[in-house]
Each structure stands twice: as structure tokens, then as C-alpha cells.
C-alpha positions as CSV (number, residue, x, y, z in Angstrom):
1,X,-35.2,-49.4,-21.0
2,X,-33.2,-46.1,-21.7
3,X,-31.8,-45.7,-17.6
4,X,-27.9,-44.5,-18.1
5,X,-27.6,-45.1,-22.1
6,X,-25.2,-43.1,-23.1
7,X,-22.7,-44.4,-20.2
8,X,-20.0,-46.4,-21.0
9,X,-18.5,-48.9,-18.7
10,X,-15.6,-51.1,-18.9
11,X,-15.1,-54.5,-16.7
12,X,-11.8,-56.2,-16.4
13,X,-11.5,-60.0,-15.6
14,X,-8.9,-62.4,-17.0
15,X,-12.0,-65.1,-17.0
16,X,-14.3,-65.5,-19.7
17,X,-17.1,-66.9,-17.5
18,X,-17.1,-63.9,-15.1
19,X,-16.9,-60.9,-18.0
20,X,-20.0,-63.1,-19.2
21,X,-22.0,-63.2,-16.2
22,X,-20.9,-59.5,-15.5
23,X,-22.4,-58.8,-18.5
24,X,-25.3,-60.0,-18.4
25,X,-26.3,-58.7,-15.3
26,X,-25.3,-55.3,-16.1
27,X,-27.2,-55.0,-19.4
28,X,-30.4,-57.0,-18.0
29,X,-30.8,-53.5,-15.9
30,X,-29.5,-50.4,-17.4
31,X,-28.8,-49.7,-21.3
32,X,-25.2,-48.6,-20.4
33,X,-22.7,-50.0,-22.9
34,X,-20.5,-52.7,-21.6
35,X,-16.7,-53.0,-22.8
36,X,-14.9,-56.5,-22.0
37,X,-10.8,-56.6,-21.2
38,X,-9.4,-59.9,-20.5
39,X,-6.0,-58.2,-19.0
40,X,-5.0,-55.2,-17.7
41,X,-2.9,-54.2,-20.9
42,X,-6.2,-54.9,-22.8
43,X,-8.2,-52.6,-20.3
44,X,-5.4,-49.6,-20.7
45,X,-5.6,-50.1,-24.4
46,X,-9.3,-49.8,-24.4
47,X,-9.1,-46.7,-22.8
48,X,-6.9,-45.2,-24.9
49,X,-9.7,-46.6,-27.9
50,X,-12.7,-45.1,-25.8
51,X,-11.7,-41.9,-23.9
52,X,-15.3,-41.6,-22.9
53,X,-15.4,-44.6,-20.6
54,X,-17.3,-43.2,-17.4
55,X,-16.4,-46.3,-15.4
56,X,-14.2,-49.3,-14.7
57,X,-14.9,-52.6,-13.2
58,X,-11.9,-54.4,-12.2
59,X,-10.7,-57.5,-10.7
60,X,-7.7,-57.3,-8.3
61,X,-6.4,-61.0,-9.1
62,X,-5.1,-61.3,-12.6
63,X,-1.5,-63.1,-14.2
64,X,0.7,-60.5,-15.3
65,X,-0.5,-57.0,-14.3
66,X,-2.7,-57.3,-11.8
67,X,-5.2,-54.8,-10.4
68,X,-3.2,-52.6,-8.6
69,X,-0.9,-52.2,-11.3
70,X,-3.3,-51.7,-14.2
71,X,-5.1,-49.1,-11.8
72,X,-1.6,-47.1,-11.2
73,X,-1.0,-47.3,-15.0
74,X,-4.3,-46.1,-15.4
75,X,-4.2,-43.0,-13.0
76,X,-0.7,-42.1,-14.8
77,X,-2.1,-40.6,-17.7
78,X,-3.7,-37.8,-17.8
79,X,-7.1,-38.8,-20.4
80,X,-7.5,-41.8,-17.6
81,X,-6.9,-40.7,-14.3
82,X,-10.0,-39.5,-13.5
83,X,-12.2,-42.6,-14.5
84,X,-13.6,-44.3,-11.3
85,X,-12.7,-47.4,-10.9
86,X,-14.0,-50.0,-8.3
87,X,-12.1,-53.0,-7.8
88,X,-13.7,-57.0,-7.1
89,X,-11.7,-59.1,-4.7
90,X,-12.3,-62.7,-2.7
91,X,-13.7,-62.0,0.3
92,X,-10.6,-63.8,2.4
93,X,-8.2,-60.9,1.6
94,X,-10.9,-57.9,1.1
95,X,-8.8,-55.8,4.2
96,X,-5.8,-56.1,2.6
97,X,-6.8,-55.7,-1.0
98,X,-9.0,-52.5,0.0
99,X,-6.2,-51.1,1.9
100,X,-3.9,-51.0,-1.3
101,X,-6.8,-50.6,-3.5
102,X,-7.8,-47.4,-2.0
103,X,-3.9,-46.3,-2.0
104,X,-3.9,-46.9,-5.7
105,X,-6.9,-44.7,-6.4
106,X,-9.9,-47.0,-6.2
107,X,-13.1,-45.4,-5.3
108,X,-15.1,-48.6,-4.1
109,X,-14.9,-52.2,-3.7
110,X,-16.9,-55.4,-4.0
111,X,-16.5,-58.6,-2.4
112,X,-16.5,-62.3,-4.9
113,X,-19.2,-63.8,-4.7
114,X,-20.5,-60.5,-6.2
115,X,-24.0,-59.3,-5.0
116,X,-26.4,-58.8,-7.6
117,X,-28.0,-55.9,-6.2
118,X,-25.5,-54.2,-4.8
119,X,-23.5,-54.4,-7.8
120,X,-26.5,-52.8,-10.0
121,X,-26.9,-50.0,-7.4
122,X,-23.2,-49.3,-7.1
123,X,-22.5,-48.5,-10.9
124,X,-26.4,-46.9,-10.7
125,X,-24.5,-44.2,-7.6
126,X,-22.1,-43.8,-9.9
127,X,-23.5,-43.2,-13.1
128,X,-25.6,-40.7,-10.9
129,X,-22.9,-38.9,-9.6
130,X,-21.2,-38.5,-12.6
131,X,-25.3,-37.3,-14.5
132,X,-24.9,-34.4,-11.2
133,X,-21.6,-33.2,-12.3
134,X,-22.3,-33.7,-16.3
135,X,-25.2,-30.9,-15.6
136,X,-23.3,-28.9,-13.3
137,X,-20.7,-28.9,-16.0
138,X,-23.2,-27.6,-18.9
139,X,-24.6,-25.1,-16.2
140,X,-21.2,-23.5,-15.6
141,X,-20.5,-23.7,-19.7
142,X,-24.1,-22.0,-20.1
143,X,-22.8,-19.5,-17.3
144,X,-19.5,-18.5,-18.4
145,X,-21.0,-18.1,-22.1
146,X,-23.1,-15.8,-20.7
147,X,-21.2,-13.9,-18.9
148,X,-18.2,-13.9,-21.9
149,X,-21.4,-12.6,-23.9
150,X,-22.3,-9.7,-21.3
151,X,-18.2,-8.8,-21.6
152,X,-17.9,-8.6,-25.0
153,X,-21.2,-7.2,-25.4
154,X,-20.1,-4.4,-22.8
155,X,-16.0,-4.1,-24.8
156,X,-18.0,-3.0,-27.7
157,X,-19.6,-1.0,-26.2
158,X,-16.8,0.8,-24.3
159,X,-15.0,0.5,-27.9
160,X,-17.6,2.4,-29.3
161,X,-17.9,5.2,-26.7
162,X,-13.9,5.8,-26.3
163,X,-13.9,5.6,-30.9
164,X,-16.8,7.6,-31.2
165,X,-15.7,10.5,-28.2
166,X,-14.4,13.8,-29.5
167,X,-11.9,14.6,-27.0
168,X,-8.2,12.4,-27.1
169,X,-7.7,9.5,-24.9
170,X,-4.3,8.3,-23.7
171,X,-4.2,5.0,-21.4
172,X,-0.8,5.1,-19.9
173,X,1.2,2.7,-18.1
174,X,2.8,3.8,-15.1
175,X,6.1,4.8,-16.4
176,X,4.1,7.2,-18.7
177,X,4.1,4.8,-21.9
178,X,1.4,5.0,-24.3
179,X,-0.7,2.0,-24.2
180,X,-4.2,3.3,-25.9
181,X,-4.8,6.1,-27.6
182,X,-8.2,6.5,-29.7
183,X,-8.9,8.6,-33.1
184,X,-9.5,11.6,-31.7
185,X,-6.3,11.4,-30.0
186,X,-4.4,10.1,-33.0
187,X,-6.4,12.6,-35.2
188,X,-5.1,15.6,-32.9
189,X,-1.7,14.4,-32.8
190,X,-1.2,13.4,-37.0
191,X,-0.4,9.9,-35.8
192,X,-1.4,6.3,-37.6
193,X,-3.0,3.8,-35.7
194,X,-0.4,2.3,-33.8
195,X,2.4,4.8,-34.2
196,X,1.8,6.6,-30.8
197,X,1.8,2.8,-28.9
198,X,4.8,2.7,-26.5
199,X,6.1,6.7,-27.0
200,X,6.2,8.3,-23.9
201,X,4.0,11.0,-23.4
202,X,6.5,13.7,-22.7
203,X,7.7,12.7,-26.5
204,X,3.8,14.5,-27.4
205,X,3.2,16.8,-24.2
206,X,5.3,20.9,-24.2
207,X,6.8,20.7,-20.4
208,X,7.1,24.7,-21.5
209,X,4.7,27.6,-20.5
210,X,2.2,26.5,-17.3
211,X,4.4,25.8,-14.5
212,X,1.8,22.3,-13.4
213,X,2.3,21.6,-17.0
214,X,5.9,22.5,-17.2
215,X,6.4,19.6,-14.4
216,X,4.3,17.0,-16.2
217,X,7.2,14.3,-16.5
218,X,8.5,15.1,-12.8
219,X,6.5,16.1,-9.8
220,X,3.3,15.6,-11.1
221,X,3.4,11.9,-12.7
222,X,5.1,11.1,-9.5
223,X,2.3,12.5,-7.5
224,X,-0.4,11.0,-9.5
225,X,1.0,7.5,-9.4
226,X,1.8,8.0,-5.7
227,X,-1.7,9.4,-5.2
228,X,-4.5,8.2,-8.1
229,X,-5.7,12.0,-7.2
230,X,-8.0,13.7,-10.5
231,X,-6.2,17.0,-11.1
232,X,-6.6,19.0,-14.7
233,X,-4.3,21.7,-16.1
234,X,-3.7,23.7,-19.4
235,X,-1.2,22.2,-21.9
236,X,-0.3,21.8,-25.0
237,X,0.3,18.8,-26.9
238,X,3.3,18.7,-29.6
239,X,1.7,17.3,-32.8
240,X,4.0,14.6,-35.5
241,X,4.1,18.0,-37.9
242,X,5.5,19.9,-34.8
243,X,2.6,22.1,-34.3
244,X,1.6,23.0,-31.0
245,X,-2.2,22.3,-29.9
246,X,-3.4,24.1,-26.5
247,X,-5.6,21.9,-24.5
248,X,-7.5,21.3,-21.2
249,X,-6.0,18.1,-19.8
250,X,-7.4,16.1,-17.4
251,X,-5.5,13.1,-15.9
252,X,-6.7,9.9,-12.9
253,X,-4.9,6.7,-12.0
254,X,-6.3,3.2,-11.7
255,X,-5.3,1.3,-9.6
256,X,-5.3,-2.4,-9.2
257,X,-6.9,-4.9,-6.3
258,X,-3.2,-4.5,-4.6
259,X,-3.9,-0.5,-4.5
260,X,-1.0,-0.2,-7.0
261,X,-0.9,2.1,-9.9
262,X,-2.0,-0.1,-13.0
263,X,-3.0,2.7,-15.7
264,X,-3.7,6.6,-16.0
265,X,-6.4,7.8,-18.1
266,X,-5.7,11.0,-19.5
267,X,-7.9,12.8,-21.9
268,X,-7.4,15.9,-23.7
269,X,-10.1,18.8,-25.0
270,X,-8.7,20.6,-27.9
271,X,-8.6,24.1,-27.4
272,X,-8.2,25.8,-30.7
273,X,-10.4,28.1,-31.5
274,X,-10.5,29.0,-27.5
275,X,-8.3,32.4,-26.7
276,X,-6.6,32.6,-23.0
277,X,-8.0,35.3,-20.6
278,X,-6.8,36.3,-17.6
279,X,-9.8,36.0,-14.9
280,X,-9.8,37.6,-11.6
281,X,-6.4,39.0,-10.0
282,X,-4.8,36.6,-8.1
283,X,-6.4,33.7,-10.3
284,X,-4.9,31.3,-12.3
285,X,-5.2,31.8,-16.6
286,X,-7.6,30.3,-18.2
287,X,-9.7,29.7,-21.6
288,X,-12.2,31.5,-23.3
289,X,-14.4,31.4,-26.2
290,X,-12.8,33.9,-29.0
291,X,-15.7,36.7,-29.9
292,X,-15.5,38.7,-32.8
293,X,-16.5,41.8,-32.1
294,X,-19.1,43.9,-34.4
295,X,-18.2,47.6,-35.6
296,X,-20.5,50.2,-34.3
């Protein structure tokens, strides 16, 4: 007979003959261990001695603390108030009894003279019940493992792509504060690892030269948060050693499930190495690969 070992279950009766006879029955069916509390201080204390007990059998009629008030006490603390508990009571004041029982946080009741058989398939629904939500518990565990696998599986590699990229990456919060920035960034700029967190990035960005650039701190951060629109201009970026790096800067917004502005993602090409060319009248400057030219 293995049927429910592993269960626990506690039955409360201030007689000896009744705990005995309870006893009996139970183990004569199921392999479920059965605890024994004379009182309801005794069953509280026991609780606090087995935090695994998966249910309680208690009488209503007892000197001192009675059912009632041993449930209450019970349903108080936190590490008990979730055990099921199904109270016994004489038959002549079962309405009553349930009635407060149920109040007190009973699940079930059952009458004195106690059915056998109904008393064997009551704790068998419960012990089933509480099997269901034991595997739905282990499901969800296996679940949520998984799926905290797949994330950090995926943050790596995001890590790895946003490390390993050549061009800078600034994640900004909406006031324009540094919240990321990644090596190629920090190797651009002649910054440590966490010396560019929380500057502002008009403390690294020349508002001089391009007019869209020029308004980088003004009318365009305000339009981007106000917007989340792509847009891309020519910059420089003021490096720690107070060099001047030109760049082709490309800027988004995220925003969050409200629609508000959560982060912009700016990322930054270095163009040194690239000369500036006009292109067609009327156009906008631009970059260019520098040629050297060969002698006849």
C-alpha cells in the first residue's frame, strides 16, 4: 500500500479513544502519516513542528480552545493558513457548527458518528486535490525555468552583439542621461567602464557646426521623445581628452506599453578617416571616403 505516502495529516480530538479509532481507520487505507493533538494548543504547536502538514482533522468540541478558535489561530499565521482543515461535530448542532465553521475557514465537515467511508474518501479528494496542484506547481516551476533559461540565454546574446559591435551605443533615458554605453562607445570616447553612466549626452555631443546637430539638446530631443521618429545626422562627439570625433549618428525612442518614452538608442559610426563633400547643389553635406590621389 503506497496510495498518498508522502501526505501528512493531523487529527485533533481531546479523547484518546477517538484519535485511536481515527487512526486506525485512516492508516488501514492509505500510507499517509497520521499526527495526534490532544488540544488545540497541541495542534498549533505541531504545526509549527511539521510545516508540511497537508491536512487537518479537527473536532469542534474541546475544553479550552475549541475548534473554532484553534482554526482562527491557525489561519492567522501565515506557514498555516492555507492547510485545509475539516472539522467533526455531533450531528444535533451540525447547522450551527457548519455555519461558524465555514466562517472560520473550514473547508468541509463531518457529522459524529463519523462514516467510515466517507471519511476515507474525503481526505482521499483532498489529498487528490492537493497531488493536482502539487504538479501544476512543478509544471509552472519547469515553465518559468525554462523560460528564465530562453531570457538569459537570449541577454547573452544581445550582450554579446551590442560588446562585440563596432559602432558606439548609447541607451539614454528620457532626460538624455546615459544609462548604457558599450566598448566601442567607451573606446571612442577615452571613458572607463562606468565613467560615462549618468553624464548627459550633451556633456559628450558638439551642439556646434550642423544646424540638426547644433539643436541636439533642444528641438530635436524634444521631438524624438514627443515622436519615437528614427532620424540620423552628422555630429561630432567631444572625446575625455577633448578631441573632437565626426560621426554619422543615428538616434530611435522606445517606448513603453503606456506609449511613453522609456529609452532612446543612439548609435554612433566613427567617421575618421571619412572627408566631408559637398554633393549636389541644393543638398545637404555629407561624407566621403578620403582617396589619395596617384601622380601622373
Amino acid at each position: 500500500m503506497t496510495r498518498y505516502a508522502g501526505f501528512k495529516l493531523l487529527i485533533v480530538d481531546d479523547h484518546a479513544h477517538n484519535l485511536f479509532t481515527l487512526r486506525t481507520l485512516i492508516e488501514s487505507q492509505m500510507d499517509a502519516t497520521v499526527l495526534e493533538a490532544t488540544s488545540g494548543q497541541d495542534a498549533i504547536d505541531l504545526t509549527h513542528q511539521h510545516p508540511d502538514i497537508d491536512l487537518i482533522i479537527l473536532d469542534v468540541q474541546m475544553p479550552e480552545m475549541d475548534g473554532f478558535e484553534t482554526a482562527s489561530m491557525l489561519k492567522l499565521r501565515k506557514r498555516t493558513r492555507d492547510i485545509p482543515i475539516i472539522f467533526l461535530t455531533a450531528a444535533f448542532k451540525s447547522e450551527e457548527f457548519q455555519q461558524r465553521g465555514f466562517a472560520v475557514g473550514a473547508v468541509d465537515y463531518l457529522l459524529k458518528p463519523i462514516d467510515d467511508n466517507l471519511l476515507i474518501n474525503k481526505i482521499s479528494t483532498y489529498f487528490r486535490l492537493i497531488e493536482k496542484e502539487r504538479e501544476l506547481n512543478r509544471n509552472l516551476e519547469q515553465i518559468v525555468a525554462a523560460r528564465t533559461a530562453e531570457l538569459a540565454e537570449a541577454r547573452q546574446y544581445l550582450e554579446n552583439i551590442i560588446n562585440n559591435m563596432g559602432e558606439a551605443l548609447l541607451v539614454l533615458d528620457p532626460r538624455g542621461t546615459i544609462q548604457l554605453a558599450n566598448p566601442a562607445a567607451r573606446r571612442m570616447l577615452g571613458y572607463g567602464n562606468d565613467d560615462l553612466l549618468g553624464m548627459s549626452i550633451g556633456d559628450v555631443f558638439e551642439e556646434e557646426g550642423d544646424a540638426e546637430a547644433g539643436a541636439f539638446m533642444g528641438t530635436w530631443l524634444e521631438a524624438l521623445i514627443r515622436t519615437g521618429a528614427l532620424s540620423r545626422i552628422e555630429a561630432r562627439f567631444i572625446a575625455r581628452d577633448g578631441r573632437r570625433v565626426p560621426i554619422l549618428f543615428a538616434r530611435t525612442a522606445v517606448k513603453d506599453t503606456d506609449g511613453d518614452i522609456s529609452d532612446i538608442i543612439c548609435i554612433a559610426k566613427d567617421m575618421t578617416g571619412y572627408v566631408r563633400v559637398d554633393r549636389d547643389a541644393g543638398s545637404a553635406a555629407g561624407f566621403g571616403r578620403a582617396k589619395q590621389l596617384r601622380s601622373g
